[in-house]
LODO-9735 format. One record per residue (C-alpha): residue number from 1; residue in one letter; x, y, z. Coordinates in Angstrom, 3 decimals. Layout:
N
+-----+----+----------+----------+----------+
:   i : aa :     east :    north :       up :
+-----+----+----------+----------+----------+
: NUM :  a :        X :        Y :        Z :
...
+-----+----+----------+----------+----------+
***
This chain:
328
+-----+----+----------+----------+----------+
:   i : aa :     east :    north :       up :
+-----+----+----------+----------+----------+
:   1 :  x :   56.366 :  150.527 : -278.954 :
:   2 :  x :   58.671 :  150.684 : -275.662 :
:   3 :  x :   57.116 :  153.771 : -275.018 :
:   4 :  x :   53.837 :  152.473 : -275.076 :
:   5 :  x :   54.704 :  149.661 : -273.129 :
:   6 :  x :   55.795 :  151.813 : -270.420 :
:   7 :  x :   52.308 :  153.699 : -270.185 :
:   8 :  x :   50.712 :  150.766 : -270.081 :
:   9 :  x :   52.692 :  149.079 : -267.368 :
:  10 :  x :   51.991 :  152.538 : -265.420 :
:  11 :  x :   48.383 :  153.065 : -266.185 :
:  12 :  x :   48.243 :  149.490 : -264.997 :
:  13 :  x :   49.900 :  150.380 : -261.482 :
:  14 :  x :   47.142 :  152.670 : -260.792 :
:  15 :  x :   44.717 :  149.817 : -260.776 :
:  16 :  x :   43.302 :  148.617 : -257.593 :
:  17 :  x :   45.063 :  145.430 : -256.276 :
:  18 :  x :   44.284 :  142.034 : -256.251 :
:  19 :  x :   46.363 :  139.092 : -253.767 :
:  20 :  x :   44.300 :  135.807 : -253.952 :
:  21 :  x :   46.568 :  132.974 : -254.568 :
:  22 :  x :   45.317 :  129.718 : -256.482 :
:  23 :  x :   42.795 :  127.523 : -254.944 :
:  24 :  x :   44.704 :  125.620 : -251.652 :
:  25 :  x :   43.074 :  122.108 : -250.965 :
:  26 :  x :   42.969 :  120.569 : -247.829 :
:  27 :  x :   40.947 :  116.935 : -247.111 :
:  28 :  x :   40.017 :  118.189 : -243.679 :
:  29 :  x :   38.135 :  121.269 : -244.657 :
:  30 :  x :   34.834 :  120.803 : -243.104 :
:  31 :  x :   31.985 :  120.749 : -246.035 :
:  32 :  x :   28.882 :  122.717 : -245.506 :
:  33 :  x :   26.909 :  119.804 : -247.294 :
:  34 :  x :   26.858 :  117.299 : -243.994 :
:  35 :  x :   25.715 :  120.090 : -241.428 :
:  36 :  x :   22.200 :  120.683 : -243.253 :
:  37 :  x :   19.612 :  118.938 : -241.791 :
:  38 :  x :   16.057 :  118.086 : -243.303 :
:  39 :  x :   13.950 :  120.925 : -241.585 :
:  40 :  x :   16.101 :  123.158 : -244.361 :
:  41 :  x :   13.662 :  125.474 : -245.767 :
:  42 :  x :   14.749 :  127.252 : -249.027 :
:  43 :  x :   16.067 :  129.616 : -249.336 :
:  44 :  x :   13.709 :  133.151 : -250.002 :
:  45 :  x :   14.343 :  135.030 : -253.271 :
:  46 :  x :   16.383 :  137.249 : -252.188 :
:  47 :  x :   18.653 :  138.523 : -249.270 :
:  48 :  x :   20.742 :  141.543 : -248.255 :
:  49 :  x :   22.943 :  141.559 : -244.897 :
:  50 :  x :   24.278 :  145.071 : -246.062 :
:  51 :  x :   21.581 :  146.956 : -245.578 :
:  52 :  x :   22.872 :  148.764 : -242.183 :
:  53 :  x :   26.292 :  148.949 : -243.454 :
:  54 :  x :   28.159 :  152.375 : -243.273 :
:  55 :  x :   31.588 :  153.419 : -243.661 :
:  56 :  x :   33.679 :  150.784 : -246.011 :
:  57 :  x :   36.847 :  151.212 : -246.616 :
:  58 :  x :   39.435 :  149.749 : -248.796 :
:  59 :  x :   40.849 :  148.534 : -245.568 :
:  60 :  x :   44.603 :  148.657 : -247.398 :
:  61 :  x :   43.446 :  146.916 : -250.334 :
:  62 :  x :   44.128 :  149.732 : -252.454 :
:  63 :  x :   47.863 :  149.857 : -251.592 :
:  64 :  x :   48.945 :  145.888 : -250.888 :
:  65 :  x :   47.617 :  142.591 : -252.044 :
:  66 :  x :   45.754 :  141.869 : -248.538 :
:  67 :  x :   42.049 :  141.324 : -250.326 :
:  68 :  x :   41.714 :  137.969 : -248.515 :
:  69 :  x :   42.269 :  139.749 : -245.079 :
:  70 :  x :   40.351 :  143.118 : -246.317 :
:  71 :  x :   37.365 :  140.146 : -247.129 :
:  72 :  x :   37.227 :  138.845 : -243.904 :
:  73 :  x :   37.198 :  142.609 : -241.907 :
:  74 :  x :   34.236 :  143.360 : -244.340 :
:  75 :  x :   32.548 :  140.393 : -243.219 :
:  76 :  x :   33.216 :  141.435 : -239.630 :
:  77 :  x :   31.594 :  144.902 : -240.267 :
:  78 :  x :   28.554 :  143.233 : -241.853 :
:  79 :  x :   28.250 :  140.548 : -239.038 :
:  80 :  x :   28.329 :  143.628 : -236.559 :
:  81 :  x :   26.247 :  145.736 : -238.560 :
:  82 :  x :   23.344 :  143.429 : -239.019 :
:  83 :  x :   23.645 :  141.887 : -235.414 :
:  84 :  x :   23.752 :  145.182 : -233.639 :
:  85 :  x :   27.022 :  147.779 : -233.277 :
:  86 :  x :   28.902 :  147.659 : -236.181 :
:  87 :  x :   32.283 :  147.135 : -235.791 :
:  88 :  x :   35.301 :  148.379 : -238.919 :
:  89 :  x :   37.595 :  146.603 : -238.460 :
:  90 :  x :   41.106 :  149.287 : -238.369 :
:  91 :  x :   43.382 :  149.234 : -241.730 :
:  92 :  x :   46.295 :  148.418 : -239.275 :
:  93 :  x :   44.992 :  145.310 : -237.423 :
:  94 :  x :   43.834 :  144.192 : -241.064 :
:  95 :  x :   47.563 :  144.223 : -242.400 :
:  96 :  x :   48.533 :  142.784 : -239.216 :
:  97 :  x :   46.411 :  139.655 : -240.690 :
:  98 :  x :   48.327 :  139.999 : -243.869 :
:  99 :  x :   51.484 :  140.164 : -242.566 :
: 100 :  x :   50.837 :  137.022 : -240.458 :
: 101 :  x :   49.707 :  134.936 : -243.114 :
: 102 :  x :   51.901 :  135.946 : -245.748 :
: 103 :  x :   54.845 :  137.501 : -244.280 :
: 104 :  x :   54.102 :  141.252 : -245.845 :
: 105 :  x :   56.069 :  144.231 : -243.979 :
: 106 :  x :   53.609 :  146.644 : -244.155 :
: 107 :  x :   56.476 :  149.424 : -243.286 :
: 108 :  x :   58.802 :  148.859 : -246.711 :
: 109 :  x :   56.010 :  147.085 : -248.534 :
: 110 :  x :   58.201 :  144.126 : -248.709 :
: 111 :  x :   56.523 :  140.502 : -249.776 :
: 112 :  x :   53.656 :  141.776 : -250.624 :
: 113 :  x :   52.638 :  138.766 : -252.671 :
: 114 :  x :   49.020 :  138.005 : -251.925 :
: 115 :  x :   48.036 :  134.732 : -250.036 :
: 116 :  x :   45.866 :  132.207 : -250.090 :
: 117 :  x :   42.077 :  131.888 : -248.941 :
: 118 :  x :   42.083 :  128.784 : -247.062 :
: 119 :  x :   45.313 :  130.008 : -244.955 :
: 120 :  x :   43.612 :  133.265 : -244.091 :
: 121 :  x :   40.715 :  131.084 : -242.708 :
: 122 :  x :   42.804 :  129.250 : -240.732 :
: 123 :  x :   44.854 :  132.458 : -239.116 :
: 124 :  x :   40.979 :  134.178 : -238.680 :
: 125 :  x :   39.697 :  131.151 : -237.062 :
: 126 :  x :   42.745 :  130.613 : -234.545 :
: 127 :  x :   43.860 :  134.286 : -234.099 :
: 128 :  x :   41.373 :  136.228 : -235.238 :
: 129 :  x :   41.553 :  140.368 : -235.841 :
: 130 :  x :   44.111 :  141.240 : -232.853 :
: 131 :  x :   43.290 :  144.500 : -231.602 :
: 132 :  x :   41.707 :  146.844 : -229.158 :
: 133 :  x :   38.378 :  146.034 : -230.327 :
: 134 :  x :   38.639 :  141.913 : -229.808 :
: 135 :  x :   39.923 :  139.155 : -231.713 :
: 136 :  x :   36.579 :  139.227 : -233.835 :
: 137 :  x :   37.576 :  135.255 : -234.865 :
: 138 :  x :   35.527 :  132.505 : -237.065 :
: 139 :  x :   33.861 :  129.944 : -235.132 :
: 140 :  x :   33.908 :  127.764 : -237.873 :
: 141 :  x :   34.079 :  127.753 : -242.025 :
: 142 :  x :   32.837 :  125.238 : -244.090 :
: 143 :  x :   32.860 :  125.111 : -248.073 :
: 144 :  x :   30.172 :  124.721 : -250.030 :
: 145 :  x :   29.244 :  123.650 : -253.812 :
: 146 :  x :   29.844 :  126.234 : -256.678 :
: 147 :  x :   26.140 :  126.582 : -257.471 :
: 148 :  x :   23.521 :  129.531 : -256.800 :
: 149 :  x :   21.515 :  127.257 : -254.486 :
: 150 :  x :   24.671 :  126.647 : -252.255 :
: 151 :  x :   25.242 :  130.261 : -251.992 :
: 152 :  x :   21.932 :  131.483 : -251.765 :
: 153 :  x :   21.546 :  129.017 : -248.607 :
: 154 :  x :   24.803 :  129.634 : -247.165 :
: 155 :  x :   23.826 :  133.273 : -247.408 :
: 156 :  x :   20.555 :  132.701 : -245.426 :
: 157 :  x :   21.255 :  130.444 : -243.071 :
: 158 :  x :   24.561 :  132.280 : -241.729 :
: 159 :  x :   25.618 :  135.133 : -243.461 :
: 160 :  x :   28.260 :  136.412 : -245.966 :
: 161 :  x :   29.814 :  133.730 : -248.168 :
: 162 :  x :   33.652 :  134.253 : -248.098 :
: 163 :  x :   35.147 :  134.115 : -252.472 :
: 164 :  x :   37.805 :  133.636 : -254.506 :
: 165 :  x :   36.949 :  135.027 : -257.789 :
: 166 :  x :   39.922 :  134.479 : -261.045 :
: 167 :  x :   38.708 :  137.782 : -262.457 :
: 168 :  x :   39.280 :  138.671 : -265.932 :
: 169 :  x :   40.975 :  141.850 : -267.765 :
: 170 :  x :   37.646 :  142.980 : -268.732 :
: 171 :  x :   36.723 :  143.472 : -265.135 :
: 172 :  x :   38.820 :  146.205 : -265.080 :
: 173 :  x :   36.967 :  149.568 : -264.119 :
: 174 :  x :   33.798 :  147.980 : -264.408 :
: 175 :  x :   30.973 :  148.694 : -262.369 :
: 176 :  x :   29.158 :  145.757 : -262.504 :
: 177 :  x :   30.760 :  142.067 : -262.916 :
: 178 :  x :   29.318 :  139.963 : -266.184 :
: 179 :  x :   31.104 :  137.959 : -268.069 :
: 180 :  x :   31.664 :  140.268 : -271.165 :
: 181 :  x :   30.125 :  139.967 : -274.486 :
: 182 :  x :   32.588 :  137.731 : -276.595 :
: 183 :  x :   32.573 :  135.430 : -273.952 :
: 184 :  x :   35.296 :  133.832 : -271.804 :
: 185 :  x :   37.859 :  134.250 : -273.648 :
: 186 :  x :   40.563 :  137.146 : -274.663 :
: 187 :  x :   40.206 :  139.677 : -272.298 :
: 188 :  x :   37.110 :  137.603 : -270.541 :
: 189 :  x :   39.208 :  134.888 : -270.116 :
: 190 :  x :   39.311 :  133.829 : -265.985 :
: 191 :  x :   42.566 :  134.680 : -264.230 :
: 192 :  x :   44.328 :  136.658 : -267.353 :
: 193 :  x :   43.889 :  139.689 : -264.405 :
: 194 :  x :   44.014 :  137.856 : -261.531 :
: 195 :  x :   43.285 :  136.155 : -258.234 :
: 196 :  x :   40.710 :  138.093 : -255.993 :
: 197 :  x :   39.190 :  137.782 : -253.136 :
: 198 :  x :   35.490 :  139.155 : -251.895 :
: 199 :  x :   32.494 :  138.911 : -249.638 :
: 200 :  x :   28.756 :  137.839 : -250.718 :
: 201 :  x :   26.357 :  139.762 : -248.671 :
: 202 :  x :   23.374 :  139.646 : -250.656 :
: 203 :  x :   21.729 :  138.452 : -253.812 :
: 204 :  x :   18.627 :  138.663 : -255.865 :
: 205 :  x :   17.325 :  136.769 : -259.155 :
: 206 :  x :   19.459 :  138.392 : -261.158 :
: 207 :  x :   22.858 :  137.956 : -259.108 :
: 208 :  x :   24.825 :  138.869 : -256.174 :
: 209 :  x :   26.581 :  141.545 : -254.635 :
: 210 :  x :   30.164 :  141.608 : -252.931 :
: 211 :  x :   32.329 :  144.124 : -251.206 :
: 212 :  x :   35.329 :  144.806 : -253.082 :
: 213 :  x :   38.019 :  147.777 : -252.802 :
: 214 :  x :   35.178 :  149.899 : -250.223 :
: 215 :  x :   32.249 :  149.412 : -252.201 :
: 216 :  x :   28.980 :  147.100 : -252.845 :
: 217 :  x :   29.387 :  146.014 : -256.090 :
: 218 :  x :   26.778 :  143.944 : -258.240 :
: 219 :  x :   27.743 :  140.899 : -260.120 :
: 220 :  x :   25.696 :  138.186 : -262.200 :
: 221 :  x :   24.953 :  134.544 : -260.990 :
: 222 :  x :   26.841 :  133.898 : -264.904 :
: 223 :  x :   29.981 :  135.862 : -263.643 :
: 224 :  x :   30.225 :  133.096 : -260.788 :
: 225 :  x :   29.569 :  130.364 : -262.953 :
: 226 :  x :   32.252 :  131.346 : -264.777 :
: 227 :  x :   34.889 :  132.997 : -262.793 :
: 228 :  x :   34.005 :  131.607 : -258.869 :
: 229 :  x :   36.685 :  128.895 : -257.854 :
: 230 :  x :   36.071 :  128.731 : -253.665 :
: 231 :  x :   34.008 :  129.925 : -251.460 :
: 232 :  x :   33.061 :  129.551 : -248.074 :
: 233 :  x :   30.211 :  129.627 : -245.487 :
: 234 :  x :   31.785 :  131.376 : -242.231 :
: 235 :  x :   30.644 :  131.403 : -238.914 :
: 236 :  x :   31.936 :  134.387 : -237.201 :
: 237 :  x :   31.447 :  134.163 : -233.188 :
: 238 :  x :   29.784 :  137.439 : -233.281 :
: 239 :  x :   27.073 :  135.289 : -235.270 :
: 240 :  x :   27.173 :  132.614 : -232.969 :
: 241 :  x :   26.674 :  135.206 : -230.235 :
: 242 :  x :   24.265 :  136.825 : -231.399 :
: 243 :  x :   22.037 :  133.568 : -232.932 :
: 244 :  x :   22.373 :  131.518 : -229.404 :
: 245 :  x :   20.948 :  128.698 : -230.789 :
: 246 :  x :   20.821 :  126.205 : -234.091 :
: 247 :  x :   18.866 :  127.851 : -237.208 :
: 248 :  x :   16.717 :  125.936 : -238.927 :
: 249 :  x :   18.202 :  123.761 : -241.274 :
: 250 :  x :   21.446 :  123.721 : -239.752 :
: 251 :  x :   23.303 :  121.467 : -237.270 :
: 252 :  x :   25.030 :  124.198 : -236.071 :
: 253 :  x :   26.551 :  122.721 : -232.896 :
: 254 :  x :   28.140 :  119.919 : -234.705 :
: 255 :  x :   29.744 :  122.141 : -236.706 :
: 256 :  x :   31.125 :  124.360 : -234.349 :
: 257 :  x :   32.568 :  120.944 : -232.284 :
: 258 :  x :   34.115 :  120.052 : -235.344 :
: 259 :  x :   35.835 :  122.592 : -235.937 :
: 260 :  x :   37.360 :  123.152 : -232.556 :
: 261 :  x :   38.373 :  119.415 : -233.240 :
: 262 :  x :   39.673 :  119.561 : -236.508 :
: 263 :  x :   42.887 :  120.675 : -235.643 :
: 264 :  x :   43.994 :  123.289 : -238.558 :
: 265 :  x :   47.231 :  123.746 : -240.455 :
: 266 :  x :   49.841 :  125.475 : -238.312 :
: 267 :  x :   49.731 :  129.098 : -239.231 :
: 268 :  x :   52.439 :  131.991 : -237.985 :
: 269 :  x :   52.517 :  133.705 : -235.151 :
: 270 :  x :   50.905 :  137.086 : -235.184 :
: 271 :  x :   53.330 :  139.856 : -236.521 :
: 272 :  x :   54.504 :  142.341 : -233.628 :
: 273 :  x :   52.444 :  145.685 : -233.721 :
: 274 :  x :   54.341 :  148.527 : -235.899 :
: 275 :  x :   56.185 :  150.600 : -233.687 :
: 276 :  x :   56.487 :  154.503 : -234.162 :
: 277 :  x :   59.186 :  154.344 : -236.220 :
: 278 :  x :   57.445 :  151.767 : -238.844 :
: 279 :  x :   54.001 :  153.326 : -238.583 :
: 280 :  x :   56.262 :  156.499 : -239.434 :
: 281 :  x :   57.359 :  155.203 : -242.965 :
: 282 :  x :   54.011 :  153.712 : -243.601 :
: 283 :  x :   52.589 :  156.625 : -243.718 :
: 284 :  x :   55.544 :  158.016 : -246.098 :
: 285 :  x :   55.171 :  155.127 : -248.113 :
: 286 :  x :   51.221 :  155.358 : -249.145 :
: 287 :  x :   51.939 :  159.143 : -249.444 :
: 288 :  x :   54.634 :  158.594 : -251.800 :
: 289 :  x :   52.617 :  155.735 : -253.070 :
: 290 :  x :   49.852 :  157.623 : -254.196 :
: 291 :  x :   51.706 :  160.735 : -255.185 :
: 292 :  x :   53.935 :  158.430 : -257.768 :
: 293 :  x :   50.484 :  157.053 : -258.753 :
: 294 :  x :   49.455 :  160.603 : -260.103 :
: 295 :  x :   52.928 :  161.510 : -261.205 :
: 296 :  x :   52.235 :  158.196 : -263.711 :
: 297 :  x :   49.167 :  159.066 : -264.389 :
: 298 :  x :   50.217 :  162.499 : -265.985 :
: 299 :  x :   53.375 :  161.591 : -267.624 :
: 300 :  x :   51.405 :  158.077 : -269.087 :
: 301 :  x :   48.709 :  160.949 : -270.691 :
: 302 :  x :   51.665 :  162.779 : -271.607 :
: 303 :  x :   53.508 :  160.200 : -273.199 :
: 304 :  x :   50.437 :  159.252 : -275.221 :
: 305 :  x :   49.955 :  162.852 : -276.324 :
: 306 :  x :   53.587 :  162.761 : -277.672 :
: 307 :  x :   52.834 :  159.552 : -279.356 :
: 308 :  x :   49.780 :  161.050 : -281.341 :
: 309 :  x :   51.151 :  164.553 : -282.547 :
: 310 :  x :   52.362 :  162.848 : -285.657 :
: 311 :  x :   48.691 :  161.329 : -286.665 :
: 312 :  x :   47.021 :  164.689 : -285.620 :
: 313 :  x :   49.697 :  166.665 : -287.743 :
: 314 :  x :   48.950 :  164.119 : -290.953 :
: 315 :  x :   44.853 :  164.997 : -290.060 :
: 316 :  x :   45.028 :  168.463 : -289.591 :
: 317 :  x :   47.093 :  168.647 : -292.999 :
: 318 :  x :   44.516 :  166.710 : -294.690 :
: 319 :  x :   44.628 :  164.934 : -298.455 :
: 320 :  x :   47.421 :  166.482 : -300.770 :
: 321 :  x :   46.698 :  166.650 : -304.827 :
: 322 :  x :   49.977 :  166.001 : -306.301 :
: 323 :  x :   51.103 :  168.448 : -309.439 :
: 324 :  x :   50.259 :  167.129 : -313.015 :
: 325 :  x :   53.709 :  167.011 : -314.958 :
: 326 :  x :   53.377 :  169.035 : -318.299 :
: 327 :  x :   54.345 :  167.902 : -321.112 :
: 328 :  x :   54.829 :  169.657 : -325.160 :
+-----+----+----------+----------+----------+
***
């Protein structure tokens, strides 16, 4: 059984990561509800801000907890993308975000413990993406109601809808997201994976898609009913740029002069950039990183092929007649 244990435990290191922390609640978070005005029309049936997306990357996710700050640079790329020149958003200034927030050293891979939604939208809105290409910062967020509707019009009126998902084990490897046959429970149960956090950047009648570890991936309106527990409508100032004035439906002014007034939650300083020496034994690190992940990978197969030589010998020798004692 230990041995088992141990493949499991190393199969399970090979999975992509996670890094949302519980729901954080905070009074002054500005709700989406009092900025929509009666001219709202509804939303269409469906609506895709990915289509001129090209390029995603894990942005780091794939090696440290950071999916709240790999969320926001994917929003950033689809901002940019639909607007006009995409922008990707570099792995390093995304970690830089990460280490900010959560206090990650992205050269030893120390405190790498995930962080928070709401604190990343605080750090994006008064810091933003440091970096050679611009800060790339939110104008203003705003939360919105955990129903289709909400989405669906947060998604038309200003663009990708910013989630924290509690994702199950059965989410594992899958291709799609739907909560899984036998229901919410078990292996469907919400959380018993994990915290994660992902984009919305288009949906349909029968559900939405997100981008999660460099990839669109589809997921059912039921999968959010079941496993969504935040999300957010963000107004990046490359939207505001590139809008210029209020949509329809939306008093998007007042928002954005709340929001400078609001006054946030102090948030750390940015982290220093990586000098040589650190970018140096980043680069050792993921390369080690991913060569231990394949080194597990083989000796977890390896292990399990030990484990089953007994039931293939007891197969292979098939059922045994036992010798009828004489007797007289």
């Amino acid at each position: 059984m230990s041995d088992l244990g141990s493949t499991a435990r190393s199969l399970d290191r090979m999975l992509p990561r996670l890094g949302k922390h519980p729901k954080k609640v905070d009074p002054r978070t500005l709700q989406l509800a009092r900025y929509l005005t009666p001219e709202l029309p509804a939303p269409p049936a469906s609506c895709d801000y990915s289509v001129k997306l090209t390029g995603l990357g894990m942005m780091d996710n794939d090696t440290a907890g950071d999916c709240t700050c790999a969320a926001a640079g994917h929003i950033v790329q689809t901002d940019t993308s639909y607007e006009g020149d995409q922008v990707i958003v570099p792995d390093d200034d995304v970690l830089a975000m990460y280490s900010a927030v959560s206090g990650y050293d992205p050269a030893t891979g120390a405190n790498d413990n995930g962080a928070a939604c709401l604190d990343v939208l605080n750090y994006w809105h008064q810091t933003g993406f440091l970096g050679p290409q611009g800060p790339h910062k939110v104008a203003a967020f705003a939360e919105l109601e955990l129903a289709p509707a909400a989405v669906q019009q947060a998604l038309f009126l200003i663009g990708p809808v910013y989630i924290g998902v509690n994702l199950p084990l059965s989410a594992q490897g899958a291709t799609s997201w739907d909560v899984p046959a036998g229901g919410p429970t078990g292996n469907g149960a919400p959380g018993s994976w994990g915290g994660h956090c992902v984009p919305i950047v288009a949906y349909d009648a029968s559900g939405v898609t997100v981008i999660t570890w460099g990839a669109k991936l589809p997921a059912t309106w039921a999968f959010l009913a079941t496993y969504m527990d935040e999300a957010y409508a963000v107004v990046t100032q490359d939207f505001v740029d590139a809008q210029g004035t209020d949509p329809a439906g939306l008093d998007l002014t007042q928002m954005l002069a709340d929001a400078a007034a609001l006054g946030t939650s102090p948030v750390p300083a940015p982290a220093p950039a990586l000098s040589c020496w650190q970018r140096f034994l980043r680069r050792i690190r993921r390369a080690t990183v991913g060569g231990v992940r394949q080194g597990m990978f083989l000796a977890g197969l390896l292990a399990l092929s030990l484990l089953m030589l007994p039931v293939v010998f007891v197969l292979a020798m098939g059922p045994r007649t036992l010798p009828q004692r004489r007797t007289g």
